[in-house]
C-alpha positions, 0 to 999 in steps of 0.5 A: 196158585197156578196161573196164567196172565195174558195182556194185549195192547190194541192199537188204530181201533176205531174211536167212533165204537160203542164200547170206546166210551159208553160203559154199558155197550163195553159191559155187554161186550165183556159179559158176551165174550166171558160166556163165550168162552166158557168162563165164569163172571160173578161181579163187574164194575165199569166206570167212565172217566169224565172229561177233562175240563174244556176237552171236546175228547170222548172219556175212556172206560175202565171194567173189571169182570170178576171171574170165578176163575179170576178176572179181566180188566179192560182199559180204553182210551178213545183219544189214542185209539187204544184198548188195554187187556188183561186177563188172568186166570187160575188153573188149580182145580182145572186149566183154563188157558184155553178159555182166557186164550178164547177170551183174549180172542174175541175181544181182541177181534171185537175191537179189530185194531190196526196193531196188538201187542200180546204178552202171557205169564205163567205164574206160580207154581205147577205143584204145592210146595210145603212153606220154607 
């Protein structure tokens, strides 16, 4: 079950973005950056937040693009100028790591914030292990 997580917190990007608040414009950019960077989608869901009541304030959007390898999450949040990025990939039969660096990249690069918070977890272990 070896694999590795990488998350980034993007902050200062520009509100007025397509894939800020509309789901099908963010879809297109996960789908683009998945195949750009070599990795395999199989199934996504993306949903828009609504408003709350009386906000004038653009909703945000949650997508998940399932991987064959395993998935991404993106969460935005237009009324702080905030994207949230997760990606996670297993690297059993093959490493991956290049490819889910590749991907964190050029999202990271689509939304072009002011600031980014990076963090990457390896998990599990490099060698199977007999059960205890």
């Amino acid at each position: 079950m070896h694999g590795l997580h990488l998350t980034a917190d993007l902050h200062g990007c520009a509100v007025a973005r397509a894939e800020m608040t509309d789901p099908a414009a963010l879809r297109e950019l996960c789908l683009a950056a998945v195949r750009g960077s070599g990795l395999t989608p199989v199934n996504e869901l993306f949903h828009r937040f609504a408003q709350p009541a009386g906000s004038a304030e653009p909703a945000g959007i949650t997508g998940v693009v399932l991987l064959a390898e395993s998935h991404l999450a993106v969460h935005t949040w237009p009324e702080l100028g905030a994207v949230t990025l997760d990606v996670y990939v297993c690297n059993f039969g093959a490493d991956n790591s290049a490819r889910a660096h590749s991907l964190l990249g050029a999202l990271i690069d689509a939304f072009a914030p002011a600031r980014v918070e990076r963090h990457e977890l390896v998990r599990g272990a490099r060698t199977a292990m007999a059960p205890t």
